[in-house]
LUMDREN-314066 format. One record per residue (C-alpha): z negated, x, y negated. Coordinates in Angstrom, 2 decimals. Layout:
# LUMDREN-314066
node up: Z; east: X; north: Y
...
# end
This chain:
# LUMDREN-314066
node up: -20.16; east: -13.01; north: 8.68
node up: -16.44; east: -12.60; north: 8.46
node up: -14.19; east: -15.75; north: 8.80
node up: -10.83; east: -14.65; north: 10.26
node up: -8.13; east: -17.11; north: 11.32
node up: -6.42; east: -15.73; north: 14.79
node up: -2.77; east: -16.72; north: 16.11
node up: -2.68; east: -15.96; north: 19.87
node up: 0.21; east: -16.25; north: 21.71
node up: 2.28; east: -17.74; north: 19.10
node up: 0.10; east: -21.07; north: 18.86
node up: -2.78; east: -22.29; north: 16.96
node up: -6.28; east: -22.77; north: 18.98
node up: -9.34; east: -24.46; north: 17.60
node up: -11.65; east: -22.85; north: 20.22
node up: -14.49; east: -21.10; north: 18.69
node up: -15.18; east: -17.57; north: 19.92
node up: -19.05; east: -16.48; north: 20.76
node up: -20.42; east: -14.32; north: 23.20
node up: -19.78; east: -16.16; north: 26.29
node up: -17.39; east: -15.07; north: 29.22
node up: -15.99; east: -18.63; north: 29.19
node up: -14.45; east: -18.72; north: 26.21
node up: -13.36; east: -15.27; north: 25.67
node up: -11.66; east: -15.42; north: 28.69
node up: -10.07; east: -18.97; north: 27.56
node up: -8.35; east: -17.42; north: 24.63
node up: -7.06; east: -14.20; north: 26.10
node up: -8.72; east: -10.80; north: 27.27
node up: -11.19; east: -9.74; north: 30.04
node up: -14.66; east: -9.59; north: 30.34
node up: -16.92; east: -6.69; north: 32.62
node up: -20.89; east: -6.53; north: 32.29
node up: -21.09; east: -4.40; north: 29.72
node up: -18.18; east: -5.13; north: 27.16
node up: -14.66; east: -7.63; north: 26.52
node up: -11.52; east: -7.27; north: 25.20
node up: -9.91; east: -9.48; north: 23.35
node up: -6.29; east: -9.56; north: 22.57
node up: -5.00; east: -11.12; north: 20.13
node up: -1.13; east: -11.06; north: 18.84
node up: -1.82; east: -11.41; north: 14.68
node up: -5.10; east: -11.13; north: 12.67
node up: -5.33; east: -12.19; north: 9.14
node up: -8.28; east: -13.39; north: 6.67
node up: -7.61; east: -16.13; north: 4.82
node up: -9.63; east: -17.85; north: 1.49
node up: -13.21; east: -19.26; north: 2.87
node up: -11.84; east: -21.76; north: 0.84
node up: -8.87; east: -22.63; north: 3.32
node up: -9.09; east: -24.08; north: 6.83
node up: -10.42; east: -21.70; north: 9.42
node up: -9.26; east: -22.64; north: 13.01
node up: -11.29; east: -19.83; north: 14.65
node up: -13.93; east: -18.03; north: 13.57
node up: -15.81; east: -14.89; north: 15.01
node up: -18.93; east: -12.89; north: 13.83
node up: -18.90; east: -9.18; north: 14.20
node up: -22.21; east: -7.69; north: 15.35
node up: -23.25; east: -4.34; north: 15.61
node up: -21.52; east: -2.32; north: 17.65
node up: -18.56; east: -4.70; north: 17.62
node up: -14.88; east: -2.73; north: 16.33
node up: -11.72; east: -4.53; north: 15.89
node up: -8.33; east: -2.97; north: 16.47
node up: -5.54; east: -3.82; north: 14.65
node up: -2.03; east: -2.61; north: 16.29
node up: 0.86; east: -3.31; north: 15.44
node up: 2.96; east: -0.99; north: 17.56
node up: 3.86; east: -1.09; north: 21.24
node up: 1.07; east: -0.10; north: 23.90
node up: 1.24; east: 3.38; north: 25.05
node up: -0.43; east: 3.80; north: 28.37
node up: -2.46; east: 7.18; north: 28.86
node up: -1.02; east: 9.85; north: 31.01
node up: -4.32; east: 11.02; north: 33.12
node up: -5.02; east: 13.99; north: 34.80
node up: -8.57; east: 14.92; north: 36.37
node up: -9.35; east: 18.38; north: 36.77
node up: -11.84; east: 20.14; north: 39.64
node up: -14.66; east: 22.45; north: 38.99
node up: -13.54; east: 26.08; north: 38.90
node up: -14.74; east: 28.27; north: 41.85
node up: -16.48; east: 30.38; north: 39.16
node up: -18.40; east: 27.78; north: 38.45
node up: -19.73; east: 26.40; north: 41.80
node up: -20.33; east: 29.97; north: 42.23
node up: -23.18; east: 29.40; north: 39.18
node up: -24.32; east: 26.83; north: 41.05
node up: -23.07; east: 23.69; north: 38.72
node up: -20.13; east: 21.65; north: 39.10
node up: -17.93; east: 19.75; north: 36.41
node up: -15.00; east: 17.21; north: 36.46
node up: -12.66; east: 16.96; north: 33.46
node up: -10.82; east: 13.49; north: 32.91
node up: -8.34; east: 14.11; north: 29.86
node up: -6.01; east: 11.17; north: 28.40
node up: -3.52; east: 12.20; north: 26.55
node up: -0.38; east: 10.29; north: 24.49
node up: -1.63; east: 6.86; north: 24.60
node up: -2.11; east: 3.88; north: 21.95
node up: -3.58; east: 2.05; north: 20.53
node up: -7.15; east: 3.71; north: 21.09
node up: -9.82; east: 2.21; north: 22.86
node up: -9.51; east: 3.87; north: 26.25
node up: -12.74; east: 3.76; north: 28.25
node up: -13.31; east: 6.28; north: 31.28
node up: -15.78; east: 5.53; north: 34.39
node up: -16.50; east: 7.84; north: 37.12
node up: -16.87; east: 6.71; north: 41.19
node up: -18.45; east: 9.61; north: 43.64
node up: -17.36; east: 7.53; north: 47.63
node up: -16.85; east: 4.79; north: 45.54
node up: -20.26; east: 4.65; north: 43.73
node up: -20.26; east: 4.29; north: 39.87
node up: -21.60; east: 7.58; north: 38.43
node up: -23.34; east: 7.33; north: 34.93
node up: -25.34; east: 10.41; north: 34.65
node up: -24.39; east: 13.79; north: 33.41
node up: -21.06; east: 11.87; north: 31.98
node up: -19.97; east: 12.90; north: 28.92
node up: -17.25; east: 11.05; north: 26.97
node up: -15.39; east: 12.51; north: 24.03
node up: -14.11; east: 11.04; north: 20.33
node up: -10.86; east: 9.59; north: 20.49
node up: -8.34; east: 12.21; north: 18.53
node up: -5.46; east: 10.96; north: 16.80
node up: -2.08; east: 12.98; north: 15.87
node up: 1.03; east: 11.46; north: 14.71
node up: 0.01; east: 7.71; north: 16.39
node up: -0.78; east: 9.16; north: 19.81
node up: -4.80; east: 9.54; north: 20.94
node up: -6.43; east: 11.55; north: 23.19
node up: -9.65; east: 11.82; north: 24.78
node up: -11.84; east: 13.47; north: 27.59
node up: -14.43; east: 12.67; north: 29.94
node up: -16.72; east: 14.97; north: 31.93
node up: -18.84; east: 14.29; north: 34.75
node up: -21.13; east: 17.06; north: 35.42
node up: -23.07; east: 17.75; north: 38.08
node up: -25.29; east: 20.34; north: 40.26
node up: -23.52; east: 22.55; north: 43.10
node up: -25.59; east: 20.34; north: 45.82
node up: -24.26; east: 17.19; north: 44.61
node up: -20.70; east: 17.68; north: 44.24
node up: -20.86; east: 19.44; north: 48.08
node up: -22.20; east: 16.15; north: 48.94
node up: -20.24; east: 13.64; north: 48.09
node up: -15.95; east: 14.14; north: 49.16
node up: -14.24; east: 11.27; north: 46.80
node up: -14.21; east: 11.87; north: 43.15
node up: -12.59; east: 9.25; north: 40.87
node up: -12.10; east: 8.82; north: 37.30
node up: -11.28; east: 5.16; north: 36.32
node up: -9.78; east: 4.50; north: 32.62
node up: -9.43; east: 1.37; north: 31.44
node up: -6.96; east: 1.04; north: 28.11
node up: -6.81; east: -2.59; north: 27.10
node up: -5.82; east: -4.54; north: 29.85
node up: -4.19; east: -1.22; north: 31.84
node up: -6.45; east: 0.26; north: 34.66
node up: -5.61; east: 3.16; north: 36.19
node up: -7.37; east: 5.50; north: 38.91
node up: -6.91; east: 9.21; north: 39.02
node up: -9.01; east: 10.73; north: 42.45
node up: -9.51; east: 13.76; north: 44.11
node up: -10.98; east: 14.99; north: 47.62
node up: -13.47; east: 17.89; north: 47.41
node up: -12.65; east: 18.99; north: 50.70
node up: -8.94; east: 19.63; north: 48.98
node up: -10.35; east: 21.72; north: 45.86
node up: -11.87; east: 24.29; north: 48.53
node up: -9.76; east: 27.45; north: 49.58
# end
């Protein structure tokens, strides 16, 4: 267990963080099913000997971001399938992010407005000179993609969402 003492928004809290929705959302961030954010404007440790107004265990899985920079928001761009490849009978969206920061941009994918989980592949972040970038792919069979007509990639970064879509009826010509 780490013991870290947290400054948000300029002013001392003595609310203790755990996994509840409550709380988090008390101190500052936003909660979905499957994971939070919480921002926070300074992070330091202190002595375990010194008073600790807030504490927080880190469990598995768990990675804190430390940023000290101004946020960057991703420029997004989602890319069709190719013609050669609906031709081979498969078809694949590309979400790429480019220029943002700090990392920890997360990409969903909506087919009419239907989250999408299988055949999604998400990429590493990369960095380069502060900046990150990072790719999704949703990938799919010929007689699915003819199916469905609205194609959306959703990235959150931090507390940023954006929505990048595209019309298959659009992509054919």
């Amino acid at each position: 267990m780490k013991l870290i003492h947290l400054e948000i928004s300029g002013r001392m809290t003595d609310n203790c963080v755990h996994y509840n929705k409550v709380l988090i959302m008390q101190i500052k961030g936003e909660f979905s099913v499957d994971r939070f954010l919480l921002t926070v404007q300074e992070v330091f440790v202190r002595p375990l000997n010194d008073f600790v107004s807030l504490w927080y265990t880190f469990g598995g899985g768990t990675k804190l971001i430390i940023h000290s920079g101004s946020m960057v928001r991703p420029s997004v761009s989602l890319l069709p399938p190719s013609s050669e490849q609906l031709s081979g009978g498969s078809a694949t969206l590309a979400c790429l992010l480019t220029g943002y920061s700090p990392q920890g941009a997360v990409v969903s994918w909506e087919v009419d407005g239907t989250a999408v989980t299988e055949g999604v592949l998400d990429s590493s972040e990369e960095e380069k000179s502060g900046r990150y970038s990072s790719s999704s792919t949703l990938s799919l069979s010929r007689e699915r993609w003819m199916k469905g007509e609205l194609y959306s990639c959703k990235v959150l970064h931090h507390a940023h969402s954006q929505i990048q879509s595209l019309r298959r009826s659009q992509c054919e010509g």
